[in-house]
LONUDO-531982 format. One line per 5 residues: their letters; for each residue x, y, z of C-alpha. Coordinates in nm, 2 decimals, padded with zeros to 4 digits. Each point is the difference from the previous one (the first is absolute). Layout:
BEGIN
a = X,Y,Z | ...
//
This chain:
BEGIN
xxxxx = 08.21,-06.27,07.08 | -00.18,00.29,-00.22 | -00.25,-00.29,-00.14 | -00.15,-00.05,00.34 | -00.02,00.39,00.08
xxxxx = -00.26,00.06,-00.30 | -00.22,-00.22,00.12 | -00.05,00.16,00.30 | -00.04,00.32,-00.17 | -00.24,-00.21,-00.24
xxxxx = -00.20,-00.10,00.31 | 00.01,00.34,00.20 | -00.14,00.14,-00.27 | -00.30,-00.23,-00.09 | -00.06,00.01,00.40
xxxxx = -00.01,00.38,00.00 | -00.22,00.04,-00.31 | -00.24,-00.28,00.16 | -00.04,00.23,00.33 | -00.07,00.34,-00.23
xxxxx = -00.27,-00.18,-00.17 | -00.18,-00.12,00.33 | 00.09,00.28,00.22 | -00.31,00.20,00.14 | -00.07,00.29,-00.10
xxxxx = 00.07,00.20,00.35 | 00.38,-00.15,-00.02 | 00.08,00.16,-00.32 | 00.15,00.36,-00.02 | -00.19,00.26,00.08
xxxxx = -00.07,00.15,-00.38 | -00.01,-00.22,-00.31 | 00.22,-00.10,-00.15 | -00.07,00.05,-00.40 | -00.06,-00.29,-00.19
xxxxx = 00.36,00.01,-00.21 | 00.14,-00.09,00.34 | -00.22,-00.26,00.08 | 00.15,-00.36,00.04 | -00.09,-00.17,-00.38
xxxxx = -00.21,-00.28,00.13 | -00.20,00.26,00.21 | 00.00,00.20,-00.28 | -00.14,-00.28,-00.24 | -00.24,-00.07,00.28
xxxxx = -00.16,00.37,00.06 | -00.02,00.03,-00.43 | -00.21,-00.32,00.06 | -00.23,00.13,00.25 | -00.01,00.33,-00.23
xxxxx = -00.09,-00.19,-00.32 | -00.29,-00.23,00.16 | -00.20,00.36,00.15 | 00.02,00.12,-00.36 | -00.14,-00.32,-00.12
xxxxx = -00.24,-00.01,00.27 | -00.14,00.37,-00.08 | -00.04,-00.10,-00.36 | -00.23,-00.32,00.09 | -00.23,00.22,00.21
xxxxx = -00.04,00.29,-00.27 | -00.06,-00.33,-00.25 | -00.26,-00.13,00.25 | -00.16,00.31,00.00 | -00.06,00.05,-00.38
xxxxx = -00.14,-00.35,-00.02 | -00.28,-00.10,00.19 | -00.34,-00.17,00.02 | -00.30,00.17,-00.09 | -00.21,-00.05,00.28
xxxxx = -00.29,00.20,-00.04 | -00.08,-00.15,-00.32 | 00.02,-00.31,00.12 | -00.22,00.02,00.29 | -00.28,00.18,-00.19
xxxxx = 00.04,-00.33,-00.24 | -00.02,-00.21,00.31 | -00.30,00.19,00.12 | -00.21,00.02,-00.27 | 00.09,-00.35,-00.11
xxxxx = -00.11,-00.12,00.39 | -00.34,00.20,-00.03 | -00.05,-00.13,-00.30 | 00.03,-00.34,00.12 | -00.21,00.04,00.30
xxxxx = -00.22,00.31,00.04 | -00.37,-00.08,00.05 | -00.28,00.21,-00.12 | -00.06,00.15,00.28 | 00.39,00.12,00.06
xxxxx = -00.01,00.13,-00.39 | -00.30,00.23,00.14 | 00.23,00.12,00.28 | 00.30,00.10,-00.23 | -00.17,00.07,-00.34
xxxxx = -00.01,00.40,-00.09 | -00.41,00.06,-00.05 | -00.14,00.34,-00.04 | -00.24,00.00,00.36 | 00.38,-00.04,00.22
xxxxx = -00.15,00.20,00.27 | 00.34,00.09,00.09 | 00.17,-00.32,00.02 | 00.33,00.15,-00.14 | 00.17,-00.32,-00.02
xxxxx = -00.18,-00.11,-00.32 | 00.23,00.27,-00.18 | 00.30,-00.24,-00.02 | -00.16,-00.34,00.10 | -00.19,-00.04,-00.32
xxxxx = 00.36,-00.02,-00.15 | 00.02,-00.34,00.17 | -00.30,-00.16,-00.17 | -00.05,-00.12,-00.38 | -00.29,-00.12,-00.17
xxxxx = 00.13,-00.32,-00.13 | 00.35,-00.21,-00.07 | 00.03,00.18,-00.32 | -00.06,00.35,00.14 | 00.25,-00.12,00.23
xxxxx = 00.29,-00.11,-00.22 | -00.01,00.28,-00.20 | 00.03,00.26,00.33 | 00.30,-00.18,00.17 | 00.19,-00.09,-00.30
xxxxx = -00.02,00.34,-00.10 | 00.07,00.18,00.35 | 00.34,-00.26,-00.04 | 00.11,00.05,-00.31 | -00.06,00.41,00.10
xxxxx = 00.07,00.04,00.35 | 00.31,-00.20,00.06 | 00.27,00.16,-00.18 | -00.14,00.34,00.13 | -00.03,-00.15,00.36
xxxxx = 00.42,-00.17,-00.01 | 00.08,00.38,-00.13 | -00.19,00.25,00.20 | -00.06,-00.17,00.32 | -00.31,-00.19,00.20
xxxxx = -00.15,00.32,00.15 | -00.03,00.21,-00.30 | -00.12,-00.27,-00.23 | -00.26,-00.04,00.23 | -00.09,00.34,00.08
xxxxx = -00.07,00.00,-00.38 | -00.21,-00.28,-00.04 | -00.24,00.06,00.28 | 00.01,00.33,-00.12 | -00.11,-00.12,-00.34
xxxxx = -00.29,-00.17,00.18 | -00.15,00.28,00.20 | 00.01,00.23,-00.29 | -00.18,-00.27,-00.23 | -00.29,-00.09,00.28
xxxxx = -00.06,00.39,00.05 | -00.03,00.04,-00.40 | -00.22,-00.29,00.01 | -00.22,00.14,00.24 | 00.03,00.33,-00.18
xxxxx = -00.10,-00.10,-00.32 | -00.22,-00.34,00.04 | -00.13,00.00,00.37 | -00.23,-00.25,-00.12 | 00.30,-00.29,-00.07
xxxxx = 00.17,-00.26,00.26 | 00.39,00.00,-00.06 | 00.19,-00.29,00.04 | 00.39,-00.07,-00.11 | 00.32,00.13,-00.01
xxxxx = 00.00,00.16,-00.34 | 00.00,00.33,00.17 | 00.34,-00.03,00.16 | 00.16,-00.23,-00.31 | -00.07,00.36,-00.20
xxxxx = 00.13,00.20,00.26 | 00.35,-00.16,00.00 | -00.02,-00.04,-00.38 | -00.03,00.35,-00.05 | 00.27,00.09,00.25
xxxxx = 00.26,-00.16,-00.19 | -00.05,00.37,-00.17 | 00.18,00.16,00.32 | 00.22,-00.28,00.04 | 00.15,00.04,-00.40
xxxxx = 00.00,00.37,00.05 | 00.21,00.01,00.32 | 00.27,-00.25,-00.06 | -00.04,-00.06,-00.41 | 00.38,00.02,00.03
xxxxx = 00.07,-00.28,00.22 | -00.24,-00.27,-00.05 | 00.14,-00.29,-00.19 | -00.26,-00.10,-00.31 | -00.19,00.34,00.00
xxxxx = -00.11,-00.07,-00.34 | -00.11,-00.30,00.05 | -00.19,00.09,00.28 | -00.16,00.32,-00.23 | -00.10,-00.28,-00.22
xxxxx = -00.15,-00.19,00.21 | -00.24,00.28,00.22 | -00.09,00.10,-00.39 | -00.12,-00.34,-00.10 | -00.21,-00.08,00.32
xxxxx = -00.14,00.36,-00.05 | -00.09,-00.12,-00.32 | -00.14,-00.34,00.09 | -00.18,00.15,00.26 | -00.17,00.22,-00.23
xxxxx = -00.06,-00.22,-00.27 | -00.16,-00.23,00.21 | -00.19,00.20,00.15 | -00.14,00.19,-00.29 | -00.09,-00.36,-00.17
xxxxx = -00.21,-00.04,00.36 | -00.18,00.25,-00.03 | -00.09,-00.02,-00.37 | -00.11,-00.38,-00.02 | -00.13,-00.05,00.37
xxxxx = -00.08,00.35,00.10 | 00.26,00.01,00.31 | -00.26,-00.28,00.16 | 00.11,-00.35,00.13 | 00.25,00.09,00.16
xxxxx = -00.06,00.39,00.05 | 00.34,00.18,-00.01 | 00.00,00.32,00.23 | 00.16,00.22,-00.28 | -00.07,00.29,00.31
xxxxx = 00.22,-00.24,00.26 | 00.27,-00.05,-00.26 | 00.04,00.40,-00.06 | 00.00,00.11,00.32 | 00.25,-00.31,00.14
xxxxx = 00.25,00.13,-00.33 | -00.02,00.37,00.12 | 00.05,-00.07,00.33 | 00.33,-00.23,-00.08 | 00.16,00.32,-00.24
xxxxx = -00.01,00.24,00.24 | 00.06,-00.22,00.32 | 00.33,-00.14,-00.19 | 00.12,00.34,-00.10 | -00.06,00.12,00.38
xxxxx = 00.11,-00.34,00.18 | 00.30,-00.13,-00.25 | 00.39,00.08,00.03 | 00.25,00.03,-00.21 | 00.29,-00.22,-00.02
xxxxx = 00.34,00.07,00.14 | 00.30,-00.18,-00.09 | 00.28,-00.13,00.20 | 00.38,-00.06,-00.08 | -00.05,-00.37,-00.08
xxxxx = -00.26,00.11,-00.30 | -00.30,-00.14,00.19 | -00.25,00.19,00.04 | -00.22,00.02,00.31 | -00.36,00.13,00.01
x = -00.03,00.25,00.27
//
């Protein structure tokens, strides 16, 4: 006779922790209850809940360390395009030439044209290998801010210093993000993964840069192609201080990630 009397205990009891778990909210007590004196499968169930948030919060604070570097790839796309299909009459309309008569545009469209493939190559491999890793780590806005930056200050020396010249290319803005790797190193040298490496590498394209163009200027005389040493100052002057007004620093978070703000 006791044998079938547990069972109906057994049974009241699953029945009564079914209806806690799928009883509204409104039908519960008034206060509640702590979670020690919570039913265990409703307990398992709200730990559950709990845990996925927390997992959920991580993803997004992941999703916004990595992420595509827009800007740089649009400038690619764009000069690539114009490139492809600019006529001679829309290179006139864009090109940076002393008489501008207050065509302000020319400024940064002269960035978009190059004066062959080669010139080209050079300028978006370059603004890539540069650009990206400072776009992914301070953000679309400011990497941008300092590149067009770069390529106002480097038509204005231009026009400063050789009013006679045309400008075309992106050289300007390429040196104004190289040299604001400077800022970048000095605000968060402590927590940028490969520092060194990336002190290595600014110091050996420096150094190529210079080489080359010092063997350019002593065997062709800085003619075919004419580089605009006044463009390339002025766009890497620009960059230093725009980076050291325009970059953050990093801040870290619990997880060790860090998150550029």
């Amino acid at each position: 006779m006791s044998e079938p009397r547990n069972n109906n205990n057994s049974v009241e009891q699953s029945n009564k922790d079914v209806r806690l778990l799928l009883l509204p909210a409104t039908d519960k007590a008034d206060t509640n209850p702590p979670m020690t004196n919570l039913p265990p499968l409703q307990k398992i169930f709200i730990d559950d809940l709990t845990k996925a948030g927390d997992d959920d919060i991580a993803r997004l604070k992941r999703q916004r360390v990595w992420r595509v570097p827009w800007f740089i790839l649009l400038m690619c796309f764009m000069q690539i395009s114009l490139h492809l299909i600019a006529n001679e009459c829309m290179q006139r309309r864009l090109i940076y030439k002393p008489e501008w008569s207050h065509e302000y545009w020319r400024l940064i469209t002269y960035m978009l044209l190059h004066a062959d493939a080669w010139h080209l190559t050079l300028n978006i491999c370059l603004q890539c290998l540069i650009g990206v890793c400072l776009e992914l780590e301070q953000g679309h806005g400011r990497l941008a801010v300092v590149y067009l930056a770069g390529g106002l200050a480097g038509a204005l020396a231009n026009a400063w210093l050789q009013p006679h010249l045309l400008l075309l290319g992106a050289s300007a803005g390429v040196y104004a993000m190289l040299l604001s790797h400077v800022p970048h190193l000095v605000l968060n040298f402590s927590h940028l993964s490969h520092r060194f490496a990336r002190i290595a590498a600014l110091l050996i394209l420096c150094l190529s840069d210079v080489g080359f163009t010092t063997f350019h200027f002593r065997q062709h005389h800085n003619r075919n192609p004419r580089i605009s040493l006044e463009a390339h100052l002025g766009g890497g002057v620009a960059g230093l201080l725009c980076g050291f007004i325009m970059y953050r620093r990093v801040q870290k978070m619990s997880n060790q990630k860090s998150i550029y703000l």
